[in-house]
Residue, then its C-alpha position, 0 to 999 in steps of 0.5 A: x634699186x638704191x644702194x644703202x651701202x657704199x658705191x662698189x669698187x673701183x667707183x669715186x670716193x670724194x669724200x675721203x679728204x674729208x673722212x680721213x681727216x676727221x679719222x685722223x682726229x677721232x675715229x680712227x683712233x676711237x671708231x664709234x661702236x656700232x655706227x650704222x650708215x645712218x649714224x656715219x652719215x649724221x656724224x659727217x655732217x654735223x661735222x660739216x657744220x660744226x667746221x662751217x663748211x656747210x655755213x649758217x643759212x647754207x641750203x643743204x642738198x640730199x643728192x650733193x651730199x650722198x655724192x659728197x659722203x660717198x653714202x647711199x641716199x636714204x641713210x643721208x636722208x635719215x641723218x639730214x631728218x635727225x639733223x632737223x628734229x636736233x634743230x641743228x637744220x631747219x626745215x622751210x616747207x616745200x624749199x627743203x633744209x637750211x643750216x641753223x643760224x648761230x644765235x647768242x640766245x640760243x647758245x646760252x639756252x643750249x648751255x643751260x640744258x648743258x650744265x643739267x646733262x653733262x653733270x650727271x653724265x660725268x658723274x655716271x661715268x665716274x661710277x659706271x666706267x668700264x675697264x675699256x672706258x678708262x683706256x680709252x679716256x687715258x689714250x684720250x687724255x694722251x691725245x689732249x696733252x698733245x693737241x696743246x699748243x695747237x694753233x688749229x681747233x677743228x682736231x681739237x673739236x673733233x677729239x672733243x665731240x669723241x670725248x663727250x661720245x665715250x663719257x655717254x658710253x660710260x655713263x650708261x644711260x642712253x636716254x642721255x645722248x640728248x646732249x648730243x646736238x647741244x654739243x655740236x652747236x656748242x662747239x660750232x659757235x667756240x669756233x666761229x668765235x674763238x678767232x675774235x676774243x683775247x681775253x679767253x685761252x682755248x687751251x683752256x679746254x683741252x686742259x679742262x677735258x684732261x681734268x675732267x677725264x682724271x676725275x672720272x678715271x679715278x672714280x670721283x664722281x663729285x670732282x668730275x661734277x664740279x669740274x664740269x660745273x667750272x668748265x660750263x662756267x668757263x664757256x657761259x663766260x666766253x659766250x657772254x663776253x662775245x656778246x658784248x662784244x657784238x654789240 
């Protein structure tokens, strides 16, 4: 019978650079409440995506990555079946699952949809925030002012992705993690981008979730509102400008 759990001891683990690298940026530090196999599986995944290891176009192999991830493979294939109905894979009937292409029409799309959730998420917050909610989001912000400055995005990203999952916790509407993918493809297309534009600071983000985190610590509820509006302005820029840039 299949294991669903991790491979017993004393057995290979191959993923571990790659889980102890995103747990030196996010998880470690701030552990998802709660993650089942499933949802560790998704979440590695994503950010395999997100860094383009698994590229744009890449077919992506259930039996590679159970061994890869060090996962049993039904929780892989649930997160790879989540991954597909988020849109973040692409199912070719009787081939299997592709990485979905990074695509400016699309990008812009996902920022309108955005702009509607991520307001009132952080205005939930603002107001729903928890004691634990507003520790968490201080450490946060501490680990934010540190990153400033740093010439490498993927840490930055991978706090970012833990930022965005305790604003949700705090907003307390569950039916508002349809953000989710929206974020990952977000944050996947900053990053194939970010290497090619001059005109745009990306330490302008990390001074955005700092202003951002401050607002909903301290319960305004409308500053966090506007700042997001700002930060998603900050981003619709860049997109677009990277589009023209493309020709």
């Amino acid at each position: 019978m299949e294991a669903h759990g991790r491979r017993p001891r004393g057995a290979r683990h191959p993923v571990r650079p790659l889980v102890e690298a995103i747990h030196m940026t996010d998880t470690r530090i701030f552990p998802p409440a709660g993650e089942s196999l499933a949802d560790q599986a998704y979440r590695l995944i994503e950010d395999m995506i997100v860094t383009m290891e698994l590229r744009p176009g890449a077919w992506v192999s259930e039996p590679s990555l159970t061994e890869r991830l060090d996962i049993g493979r039904t929780p892989v294939r649930e997160a790879l079946l989540r991954l597909a109905s988020d849109g973040i894979l692409v199912t070719r009937p009787r081939r299997g699952m592709v990485v979905c292409e990074i695509d400016l029409r699309t990008q812009l799309r996902v920022l309108e949809a955005r702009r509607a959730l991520e307001s009132v998420i952080v205005r939930r917050a603002a107001l729903r925030r928890s004691t634990d909610d507003v520790e968490t989001l201080s450490q946060m912000v501490a680990q934010f002012r540190r990153m400033k400055g740093q010439p490498d995005h993927v840490p930055i990203l991978r706090l970012d992705r833990a930022f965005m999952d305790r604003l949700l916790l705090a907003s307390a509407n569950p039916f508002l993690g349809a953000i989710t993918p929206l974020y990952a493809l977000s944050r996947r297309f900053w990053l194939a981008n970010a290497a090619r534009q001059t005109r745009f600071d990306p330490q302008e983000i990390t001074g955005y979730h700092i202003a951002i985190a401050d607002a909903v610590i301290a319960g305004d509820a409308e500053e966090a509102g506007r700042l997001v509006d700002a930060f998603l302005d900050h981003i619709e820029d860049f997109t677009r400008f990277v589009g023209l840039e493309l020709g």
